[in-house]
Each structure stands twice: as C-alpha cells, then as structure tokens.
MARSE-558900 format. One record per residue (C-alpha): y, z, x negated; residue number from 1; residue in one letter; chain. Coordinates in nm, 4 decimals. Layout:
MARSE-558900
          y          z          x   resi   resn   chain
          Y          Z          X    NUM      A       A
...
end
This chain:
MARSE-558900
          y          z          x   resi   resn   chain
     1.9565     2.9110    -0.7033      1      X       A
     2.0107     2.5285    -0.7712      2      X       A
     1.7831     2.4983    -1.0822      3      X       A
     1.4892     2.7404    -0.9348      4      X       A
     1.4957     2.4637    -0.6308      5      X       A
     1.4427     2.1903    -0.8402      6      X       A
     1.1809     2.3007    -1.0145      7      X       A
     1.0545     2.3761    -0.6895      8      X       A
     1.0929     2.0377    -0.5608      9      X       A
     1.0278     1.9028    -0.9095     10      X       A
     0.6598     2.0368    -0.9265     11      X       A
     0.6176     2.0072    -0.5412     12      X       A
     0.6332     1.6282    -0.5720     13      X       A
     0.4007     1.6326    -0.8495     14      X       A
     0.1151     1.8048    -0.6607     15      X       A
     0.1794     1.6038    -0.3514     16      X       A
     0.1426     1.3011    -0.5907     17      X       A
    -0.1983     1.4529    -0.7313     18      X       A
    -0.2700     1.4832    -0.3648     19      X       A
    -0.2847     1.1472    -0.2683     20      X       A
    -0.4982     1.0088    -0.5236     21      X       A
    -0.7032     1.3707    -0.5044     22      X       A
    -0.9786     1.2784    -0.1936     23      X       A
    -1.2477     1.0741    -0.0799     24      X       A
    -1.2482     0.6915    -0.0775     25      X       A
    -1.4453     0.4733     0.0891     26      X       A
    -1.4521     0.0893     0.1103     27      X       A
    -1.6604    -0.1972    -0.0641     28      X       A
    -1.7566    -0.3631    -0.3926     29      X       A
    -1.8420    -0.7435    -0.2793     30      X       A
    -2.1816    -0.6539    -0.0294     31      X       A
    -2.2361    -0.2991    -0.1923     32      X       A
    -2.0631     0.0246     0.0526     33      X       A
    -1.9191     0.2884    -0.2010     34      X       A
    -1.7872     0.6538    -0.1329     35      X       A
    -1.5942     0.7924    -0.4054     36      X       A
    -1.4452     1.1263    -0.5058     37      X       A
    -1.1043     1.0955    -0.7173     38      X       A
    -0.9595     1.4350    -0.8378     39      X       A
    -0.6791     1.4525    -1.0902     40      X       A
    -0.6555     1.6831    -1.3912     41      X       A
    -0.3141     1.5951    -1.5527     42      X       A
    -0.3241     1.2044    -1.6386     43      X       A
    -0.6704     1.1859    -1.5870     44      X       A
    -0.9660     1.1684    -1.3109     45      X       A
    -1.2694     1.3189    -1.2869     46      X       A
    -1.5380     1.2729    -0.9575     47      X       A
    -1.8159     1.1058    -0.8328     48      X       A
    -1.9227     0.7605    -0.7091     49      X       A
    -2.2252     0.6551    -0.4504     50      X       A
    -2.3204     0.3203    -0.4239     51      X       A
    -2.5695     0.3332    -0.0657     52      X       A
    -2.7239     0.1515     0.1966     53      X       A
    -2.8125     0.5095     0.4002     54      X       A
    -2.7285     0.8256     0.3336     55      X       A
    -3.1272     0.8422     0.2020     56      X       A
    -3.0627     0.4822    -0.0180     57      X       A
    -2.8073     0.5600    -0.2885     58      X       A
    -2.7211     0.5695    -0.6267     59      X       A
    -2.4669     0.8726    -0.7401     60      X       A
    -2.2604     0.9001    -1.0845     61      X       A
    -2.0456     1.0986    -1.2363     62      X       A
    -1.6953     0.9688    -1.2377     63      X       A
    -1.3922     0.9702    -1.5303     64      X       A
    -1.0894     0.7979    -1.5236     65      X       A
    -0.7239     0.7790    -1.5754     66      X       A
    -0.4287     0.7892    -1.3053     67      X       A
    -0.0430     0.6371    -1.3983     68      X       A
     0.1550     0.7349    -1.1150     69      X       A
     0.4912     0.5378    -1.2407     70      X       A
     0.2917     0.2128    -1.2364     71      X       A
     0.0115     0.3664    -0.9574     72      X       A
    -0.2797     0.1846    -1.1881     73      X       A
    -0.6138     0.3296    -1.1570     74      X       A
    -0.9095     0.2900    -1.4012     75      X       A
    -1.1984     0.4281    -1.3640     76      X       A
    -1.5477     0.4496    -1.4435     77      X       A
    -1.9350     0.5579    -1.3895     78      X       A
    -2.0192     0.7951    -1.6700     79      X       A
    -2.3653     0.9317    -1.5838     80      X       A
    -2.5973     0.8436    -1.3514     81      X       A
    -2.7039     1.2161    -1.1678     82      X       A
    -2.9356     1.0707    -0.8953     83      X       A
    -3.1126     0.7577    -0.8135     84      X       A
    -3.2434     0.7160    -0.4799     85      X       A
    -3.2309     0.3808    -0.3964     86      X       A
    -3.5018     0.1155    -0.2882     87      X       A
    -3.5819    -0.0577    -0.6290     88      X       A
    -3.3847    -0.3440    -0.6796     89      X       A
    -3.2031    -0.2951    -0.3362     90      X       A
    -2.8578    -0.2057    -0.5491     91      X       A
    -2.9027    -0.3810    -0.8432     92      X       A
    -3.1054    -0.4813    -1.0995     93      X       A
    -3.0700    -0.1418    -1.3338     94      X       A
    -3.0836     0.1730    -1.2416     95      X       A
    -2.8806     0.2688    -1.5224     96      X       A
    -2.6104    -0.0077    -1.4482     97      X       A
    -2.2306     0.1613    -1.3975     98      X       A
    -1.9027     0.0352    -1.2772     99      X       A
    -1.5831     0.0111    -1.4166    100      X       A
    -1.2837    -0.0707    -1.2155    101      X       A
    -0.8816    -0.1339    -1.2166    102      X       A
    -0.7252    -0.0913    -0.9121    103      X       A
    -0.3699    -0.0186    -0.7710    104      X       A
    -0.2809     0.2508    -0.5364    105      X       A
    -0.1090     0.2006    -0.2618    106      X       A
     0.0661     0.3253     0.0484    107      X       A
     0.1919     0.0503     0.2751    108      X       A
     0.2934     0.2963     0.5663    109      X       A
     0.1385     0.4800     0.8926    110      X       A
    -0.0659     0.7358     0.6037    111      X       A
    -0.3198     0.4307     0.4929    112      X       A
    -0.3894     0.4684     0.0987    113      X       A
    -0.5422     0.1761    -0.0617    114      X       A
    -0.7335     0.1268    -0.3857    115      X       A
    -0.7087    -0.2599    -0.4301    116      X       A
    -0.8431    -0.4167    -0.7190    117      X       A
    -1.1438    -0.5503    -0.9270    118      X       A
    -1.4339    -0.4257    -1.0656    119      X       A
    -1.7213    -0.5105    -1.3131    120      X       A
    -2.0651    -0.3850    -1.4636    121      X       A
    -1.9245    -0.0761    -1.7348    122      X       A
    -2.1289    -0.1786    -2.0678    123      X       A
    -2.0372    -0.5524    -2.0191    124      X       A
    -1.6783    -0.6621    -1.9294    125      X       A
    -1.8374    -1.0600    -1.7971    126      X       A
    -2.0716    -0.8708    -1.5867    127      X       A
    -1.8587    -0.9572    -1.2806    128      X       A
    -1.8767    -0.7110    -0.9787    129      X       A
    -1.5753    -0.8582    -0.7295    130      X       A
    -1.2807    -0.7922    -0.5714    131      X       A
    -1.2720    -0.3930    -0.5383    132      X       A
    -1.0667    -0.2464    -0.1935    133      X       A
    -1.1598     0.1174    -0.0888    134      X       A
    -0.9363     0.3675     0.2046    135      X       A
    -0.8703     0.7097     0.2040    136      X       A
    -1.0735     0.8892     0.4188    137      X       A
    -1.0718     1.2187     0.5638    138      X       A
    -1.4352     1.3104     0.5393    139      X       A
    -1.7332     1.2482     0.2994    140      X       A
    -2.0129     1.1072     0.4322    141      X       A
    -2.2377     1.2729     0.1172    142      X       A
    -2.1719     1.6233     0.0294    143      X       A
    -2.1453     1.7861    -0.3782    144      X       A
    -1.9677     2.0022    -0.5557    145      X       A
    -1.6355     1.8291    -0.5198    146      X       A
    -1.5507     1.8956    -0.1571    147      X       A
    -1.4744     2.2530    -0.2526    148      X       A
    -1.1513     2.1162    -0.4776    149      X       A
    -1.0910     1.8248    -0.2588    150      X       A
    -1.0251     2.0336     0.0763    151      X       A
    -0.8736     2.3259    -0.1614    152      X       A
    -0.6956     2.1072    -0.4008    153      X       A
    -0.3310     2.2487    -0.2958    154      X       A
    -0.4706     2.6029    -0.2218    155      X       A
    -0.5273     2.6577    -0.6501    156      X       A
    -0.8378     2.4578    -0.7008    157      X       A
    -0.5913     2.2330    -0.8655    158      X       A
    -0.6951     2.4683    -1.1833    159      X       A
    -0.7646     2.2469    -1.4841    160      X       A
    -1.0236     2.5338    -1.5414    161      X       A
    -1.1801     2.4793    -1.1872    162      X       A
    -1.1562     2.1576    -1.2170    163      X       A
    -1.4008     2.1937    -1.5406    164      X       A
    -1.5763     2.3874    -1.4493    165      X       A
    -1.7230     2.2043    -1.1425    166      X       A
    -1.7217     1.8766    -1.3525    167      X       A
    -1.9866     2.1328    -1.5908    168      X       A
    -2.1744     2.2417    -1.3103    169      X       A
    -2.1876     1.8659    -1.1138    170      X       A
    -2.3073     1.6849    -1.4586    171      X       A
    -2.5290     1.9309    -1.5684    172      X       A
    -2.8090     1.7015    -1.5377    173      X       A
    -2.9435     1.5683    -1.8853    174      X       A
    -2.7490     1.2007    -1.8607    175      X       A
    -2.9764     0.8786    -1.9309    176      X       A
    -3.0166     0.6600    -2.2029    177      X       A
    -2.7533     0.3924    -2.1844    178      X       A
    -2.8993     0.0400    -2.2487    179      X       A
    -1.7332    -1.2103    -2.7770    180      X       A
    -1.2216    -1.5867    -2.9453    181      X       A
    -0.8746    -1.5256    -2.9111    182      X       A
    -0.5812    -1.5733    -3.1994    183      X       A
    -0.4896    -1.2333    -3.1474    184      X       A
    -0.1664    -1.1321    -3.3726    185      X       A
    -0.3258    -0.8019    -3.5295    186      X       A
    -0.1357    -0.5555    -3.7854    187      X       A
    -0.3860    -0.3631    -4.0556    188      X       A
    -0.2917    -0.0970    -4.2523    189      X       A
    -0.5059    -0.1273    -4.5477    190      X       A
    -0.3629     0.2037    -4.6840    191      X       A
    -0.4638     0.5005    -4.4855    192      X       A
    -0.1486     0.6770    -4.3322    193      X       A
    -0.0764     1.0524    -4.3125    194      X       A
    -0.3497     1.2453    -4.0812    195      X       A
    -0.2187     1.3477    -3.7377    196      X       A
    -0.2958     1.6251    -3.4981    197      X       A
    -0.5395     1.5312    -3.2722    198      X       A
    -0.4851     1.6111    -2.8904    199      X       A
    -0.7012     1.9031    -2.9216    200      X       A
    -0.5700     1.9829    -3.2420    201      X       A
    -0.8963     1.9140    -3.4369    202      X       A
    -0.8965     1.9736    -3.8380    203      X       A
    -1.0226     1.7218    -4.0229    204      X       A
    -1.2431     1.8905    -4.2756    205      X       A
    -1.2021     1.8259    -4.6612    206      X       A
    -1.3478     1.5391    -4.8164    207      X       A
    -1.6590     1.7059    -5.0902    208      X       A
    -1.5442     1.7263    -5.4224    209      X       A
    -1.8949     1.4454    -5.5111    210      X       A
    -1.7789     1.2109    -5.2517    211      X       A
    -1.8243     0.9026    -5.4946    212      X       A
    -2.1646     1.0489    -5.5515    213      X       A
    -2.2949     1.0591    -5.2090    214      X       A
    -2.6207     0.8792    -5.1040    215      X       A
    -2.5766     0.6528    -4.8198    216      X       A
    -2.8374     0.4598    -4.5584    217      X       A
    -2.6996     0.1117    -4.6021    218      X       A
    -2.7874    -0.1930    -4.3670    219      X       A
    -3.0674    -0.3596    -4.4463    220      X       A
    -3.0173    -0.6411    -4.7624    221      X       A
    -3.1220    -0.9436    -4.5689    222      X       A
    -2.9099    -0.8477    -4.2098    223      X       A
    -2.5258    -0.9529    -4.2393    224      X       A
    -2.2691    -0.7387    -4.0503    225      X       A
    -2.2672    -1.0172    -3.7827    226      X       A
    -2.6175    -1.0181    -3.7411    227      X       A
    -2.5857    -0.6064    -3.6552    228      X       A
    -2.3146    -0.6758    -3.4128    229      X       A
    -2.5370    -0.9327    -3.2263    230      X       A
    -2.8458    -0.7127    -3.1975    231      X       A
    -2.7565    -0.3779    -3.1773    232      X       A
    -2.7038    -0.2264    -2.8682    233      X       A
    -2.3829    -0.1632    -2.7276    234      X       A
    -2.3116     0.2217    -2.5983    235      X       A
    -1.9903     0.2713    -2.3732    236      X       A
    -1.7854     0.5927    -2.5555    237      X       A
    -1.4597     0.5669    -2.4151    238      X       A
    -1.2287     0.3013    -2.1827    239      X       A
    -0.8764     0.2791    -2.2253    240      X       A
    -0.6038     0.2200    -2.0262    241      X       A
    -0.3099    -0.0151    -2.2086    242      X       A
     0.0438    -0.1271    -2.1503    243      X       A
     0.3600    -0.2017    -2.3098    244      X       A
     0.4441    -0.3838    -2.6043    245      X       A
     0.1507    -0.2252    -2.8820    246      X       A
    -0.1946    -0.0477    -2.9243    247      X       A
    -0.2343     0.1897    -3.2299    248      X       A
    -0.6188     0.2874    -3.3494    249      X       A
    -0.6249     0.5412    -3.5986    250      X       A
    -0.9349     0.6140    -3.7020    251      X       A
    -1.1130     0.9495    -3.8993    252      X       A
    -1.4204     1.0212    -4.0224    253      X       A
    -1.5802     1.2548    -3.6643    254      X       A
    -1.7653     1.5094    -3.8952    255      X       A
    -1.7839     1.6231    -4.2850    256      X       A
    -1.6610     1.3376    -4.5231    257      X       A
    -1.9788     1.1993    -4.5832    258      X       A
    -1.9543     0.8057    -4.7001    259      X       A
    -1.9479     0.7029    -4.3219    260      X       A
    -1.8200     0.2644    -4.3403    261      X       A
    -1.7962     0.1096    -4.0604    262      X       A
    -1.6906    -0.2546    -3.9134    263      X       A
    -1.4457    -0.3284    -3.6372    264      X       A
    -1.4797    -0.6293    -3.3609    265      X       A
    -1.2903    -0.7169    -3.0907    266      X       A
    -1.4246    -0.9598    -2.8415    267      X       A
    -1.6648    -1.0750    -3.0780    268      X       A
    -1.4465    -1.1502    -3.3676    269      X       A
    -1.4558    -0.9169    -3.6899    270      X       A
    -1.1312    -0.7742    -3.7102    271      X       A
    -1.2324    -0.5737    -4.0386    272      X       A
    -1.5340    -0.4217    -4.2437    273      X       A
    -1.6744    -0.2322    -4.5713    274      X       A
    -1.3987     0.0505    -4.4384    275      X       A
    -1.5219     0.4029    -4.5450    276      X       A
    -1.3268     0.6541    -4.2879    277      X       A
    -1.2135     0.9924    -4.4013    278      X       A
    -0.9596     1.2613    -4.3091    279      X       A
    -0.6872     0.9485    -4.3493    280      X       A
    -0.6243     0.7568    -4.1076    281      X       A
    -0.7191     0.3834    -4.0963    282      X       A
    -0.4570     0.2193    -3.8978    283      X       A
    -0.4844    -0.1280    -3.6549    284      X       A
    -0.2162    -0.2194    -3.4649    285      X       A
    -0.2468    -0.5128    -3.1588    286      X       A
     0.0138    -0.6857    -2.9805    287      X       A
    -0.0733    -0.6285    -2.6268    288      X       A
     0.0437    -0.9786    -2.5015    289      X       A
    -0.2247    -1.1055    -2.7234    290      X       A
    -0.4671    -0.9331    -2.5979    291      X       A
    -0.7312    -1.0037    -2.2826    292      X       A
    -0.7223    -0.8523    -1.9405    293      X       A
    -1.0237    -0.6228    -2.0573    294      X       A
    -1.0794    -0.6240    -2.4083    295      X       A
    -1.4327    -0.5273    -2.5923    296      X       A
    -1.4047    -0.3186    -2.9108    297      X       A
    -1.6971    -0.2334    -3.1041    298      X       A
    -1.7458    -0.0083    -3.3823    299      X       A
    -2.0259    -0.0892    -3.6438    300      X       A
    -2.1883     0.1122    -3.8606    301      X       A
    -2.2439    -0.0604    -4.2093    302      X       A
    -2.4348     0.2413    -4.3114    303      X       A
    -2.5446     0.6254    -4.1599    304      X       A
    -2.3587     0.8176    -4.4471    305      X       A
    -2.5365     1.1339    -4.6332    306      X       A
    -2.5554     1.2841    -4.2170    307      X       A
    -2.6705     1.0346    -3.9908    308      X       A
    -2.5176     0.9267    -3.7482    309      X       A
    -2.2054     0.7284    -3.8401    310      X       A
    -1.9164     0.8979    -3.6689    311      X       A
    -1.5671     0.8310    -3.6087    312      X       A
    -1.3019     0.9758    -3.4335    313      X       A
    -1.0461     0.7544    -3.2944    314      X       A
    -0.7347     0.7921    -3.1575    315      X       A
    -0.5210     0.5157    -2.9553    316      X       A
    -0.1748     0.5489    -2.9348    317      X       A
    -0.0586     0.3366    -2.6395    318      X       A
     0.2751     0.3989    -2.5581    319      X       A
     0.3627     0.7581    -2.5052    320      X       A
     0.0162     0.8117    -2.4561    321      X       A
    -0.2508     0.9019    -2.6971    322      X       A
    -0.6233     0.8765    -2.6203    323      X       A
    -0.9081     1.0234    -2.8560    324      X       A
    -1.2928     0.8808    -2.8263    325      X       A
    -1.5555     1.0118    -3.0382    326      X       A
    -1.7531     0.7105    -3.1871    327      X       A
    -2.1046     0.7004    -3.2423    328      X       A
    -2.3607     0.4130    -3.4556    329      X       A
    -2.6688     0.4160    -3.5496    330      X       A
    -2.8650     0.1300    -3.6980    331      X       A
    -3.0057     0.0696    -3.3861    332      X       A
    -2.6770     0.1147    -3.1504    333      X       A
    -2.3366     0.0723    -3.1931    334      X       A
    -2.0015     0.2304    -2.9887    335      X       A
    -1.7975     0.0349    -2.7577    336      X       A
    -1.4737     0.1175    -2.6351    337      X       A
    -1.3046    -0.0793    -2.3950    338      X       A
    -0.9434    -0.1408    -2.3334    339      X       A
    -0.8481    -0.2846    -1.9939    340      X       A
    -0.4737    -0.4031    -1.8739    341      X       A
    -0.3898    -0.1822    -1.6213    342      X       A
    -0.3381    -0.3106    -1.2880    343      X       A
    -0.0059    -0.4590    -1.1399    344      X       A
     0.2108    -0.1663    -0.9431    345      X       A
     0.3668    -0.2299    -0.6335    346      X       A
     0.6254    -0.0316    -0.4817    347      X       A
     0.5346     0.3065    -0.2765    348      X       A
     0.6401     0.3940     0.0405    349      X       A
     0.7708     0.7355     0.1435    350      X       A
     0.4286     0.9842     0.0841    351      X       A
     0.2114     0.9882     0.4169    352      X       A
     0.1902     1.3233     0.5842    353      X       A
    -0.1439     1.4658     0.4828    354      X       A
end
C-alpha cells in the first residue's frame, strides 16, 4: 500500500498547492482598490481583475498568467477588457489601459496569503504602476463566472476542461482594439536548426514548391526598419516568465510558407533583420544575467508575405519550460512580447488550513 499512499499524498499536496493561489485577492495598486480572481490550470493562471472605486465604478478584465510554485513567483496580466464602468478618467487615463504584474506569494503564518510585488501599465514596461500587495480573501465583493470553480475548485472544477470552458464563456465578449540600450551578450543561429514539436504539437506545413517566386508587400522604399519600429504600434501577444542561466526563441513561419521577413528588437536595439521564417527554426539565444528586470521584444514585419498578415510562431525555451506565442505585424502594428524576471521567492510556511 506504500506507493498507492504516496501518490496519494503526492497529488494531494499538489492540489492543496493549486489551492492557495486558486481564490480571490484583494489589496491595492498605489491609490487604485483591486479584486482579483487567480485560478490555476497546470503552470498557468487564468481569472479576472477589477480595478473600482464602488461596486457601480469599475473596470473588469480578463486575467492570464503563470504560477512557479518552487520559486512562488507570480506574473500576471490584463488580457481583455470585458466591462468598463468607471467615471471617465476616475481610473486612468485609457480605458483600454491593462496591468501587468510580478509578485511573490507568500504565507507568513496564522492562514494570511500575500501577493507582494510590483506592477506596471501591460503595453509599456516604463509605464510605472507601484508597489503591488493584495490578501486572500474569503469572499468576492463582485460576482462572475469564476466563483463557481473558486468555491468548487477541490470538488472537480479543478477540470482543465472546466476551467476552459468558463474562461470561453467569461471572455466571450468581442475584446478591444489594443492601442528602448543594454550590451546584452546574445547568441544567433544564423542557420535554421531542426523543427521541433510545438506544445500542442502543431505541423508546420510545407514550404510551396515557387517559394523564390512569391510576391511579397515590402515596406515602403523611403521608411528604414528603424523608422517602422518607432511608429508602428506596439500589440501585447504574449509575456514571459524567465529564470536561470538562458532564454531560447525559436521562431516559425505561424501559417503557409509564404515569404513572411521579419526584424527582431529588444529594448529598442535591433537584434536582427531581413530574416524570412519558415518551417526551420530561427534560433536566438540570451544570457539572462544580461538581460533587464522586464525586457521588451518586438517583432517587425519587413513585409506582409503573399497572405497578409506577417505571422510567426515562437517558441521560448526557458529552462525546463517552453512557452509558444503566436506573433502578429502588420504595416501598421507590430507584436510585442515581454519577458519579465520573475520575482524573488521566499520561504513558505507550513500550508494554512483553508
């Protein structure tokens, strides 16, 4: 009976993990009051934020996010905005503007959970929110289609497919329009390594046999990559969590081969361009020591391909981890993915009784 107890055990203390981060949190962003719903789905978070004066004055999002519970580092974002009913101006100066935050969890003792840690504006990383501490609460103070996994999260509704399938029906809103240095020591493979399985084991399709004859929609003559950089506007795809020693980006061509090039910066400096993506991987490697507490990547398009958009699919090795983002550019927008040092862990306590 030994091993059937510690698998018992073994997936007991997982849940109970999932638990504590699984609830309602409520605390403060500098002046603005915040309620937010955290529930985990394997590594990552899913939820929903308020940002509110009343209960009748608030601005709710849809939430994503990622959990580490050996280093208890939180990130985690506002994805899309479901319902605005604030006081114009009252909470901001967009209605469209999101958070992003890093925070550690914590449990110093007597069942207080803490979310300590910092926070800034989602689509710009110097848009500076404040110091970031939130509680674990026992009850909301706004109600959605959350509370039915939060108070049954241990019952089953711990069911990845529950767990989607309330994140389909709670964003089912059509989502908004969304509206750089350092001597970083960067690796490039400038030939393309073998193609990997993607975490949702995606094919790559086949390059077409005319792919040297393919008419593309180049940037215009008299507009240097720079220049498209500096006006375009940036579009949040994906933030990523990092650690250790490395980052990996592999990145694919998102769609059929179709002439797709594309530049790369990082915190405003070009880290490479004229690089057409296809079912290969092009590889860039960073030293994480060199790299900034939150880190801006963006992914230009130096043309729209034979089928517009330009499209890339990325994937980030980090560790042990792997993370996939689906880019999109335009000649009007580009994507930006940011990667943000996770927060520093302190040690746990024994797990509150819940």
């Amino acid at each position: 009976m030994r091993v059937p107890l510690i698998l018992f055990f073994t997936f007991f203390s997982i849940i109970a993990e999932a638990q504590q981060i699984t609830g309602v949190w409520k605390g403060r962003s500098k002046s603005t009051k915040i309620e937010l719903k955290l529930i985990k789905k394997g590594d990552s978070l899913l939820g929903t934020s308020y940002y509110y004066l009343s209960k009748n004055n608030y601005r709710r999002y849809s939430v994503k996010g990622y959990f580490d519970d050996e280093t208890n580092s939180v990130v985690w974002w506002d994805d899309i905005l479901l319902d605005d009913k604030s006081s114009r101006g009252v909470l901001g100066p967009s209605k469209q503007e999101g958070m992003l935050a890093v925070a550690n969890f914590n449990c110093p003792g007597d069942g207080v959970m803490k979310l300590d840690g910092k926070s800034s504006l989602r689509d710009d990383k110097n848009g500076d929110q404040g110091p970031l501490n939130l509680l674990k609460a026992t009850t909301a103070d706004f109600s959605d289609e959350w509370d039915f996994v939060i108070e049954n999260y241990t019952l089953g509704a711990n069911d990845p497919f529950i767990i989607d399938s309330i994140a389909s029906l709670a964003n089912s809103g059509e989502p908004p329009a969304k509206n750089n240095e350092n001597g970083s020591s960067i690796v490039i493979d400038s030939q393309p390594i073998q193609s990997v399985k993607t975490p949702t084991d995606r094919e790559i399709l086949p390059s077409p046999t005319n792919n040297n004859h393919i008419p593309v929609q180049p940037v215009p003559a008299t507009q240097t990559i720079e220049d498209a950089f500096l006006s375009r506007t940036k579009v949040l795809e994906q933030v990523i969590p990092i650690a250790g020693d490395s980052i990996e980006l592999n990145f694919y061509d998102n769609a059929e081969i179709d002439g797709d090039s594309i530049a790369l910066f990082l915190n405003g400096k070009k880290i490479f361009q004229h690089v057409m993506i296809t079912d290969k991987a092009y590889t860039v490697r960073f030293a994480v020591r060199d790299l900034q507490d939150d880190n801006e990547a963006v992914m230009v398009a130096e043309n729209l391909g034979s089928i517009p958009p330009n499209t890339a699919l990325m994937i980030a090795n980090v560790g042990d981890k792997r993370y996939e983002a689906h880019l999109y550019a335009t000649l009007n927008s580009s994507a930006l993915i940011r990667f943000v040092k996770a927060a520093e862990g302190k040690a746990k306590t024994a797990p509150p009784v819940q």
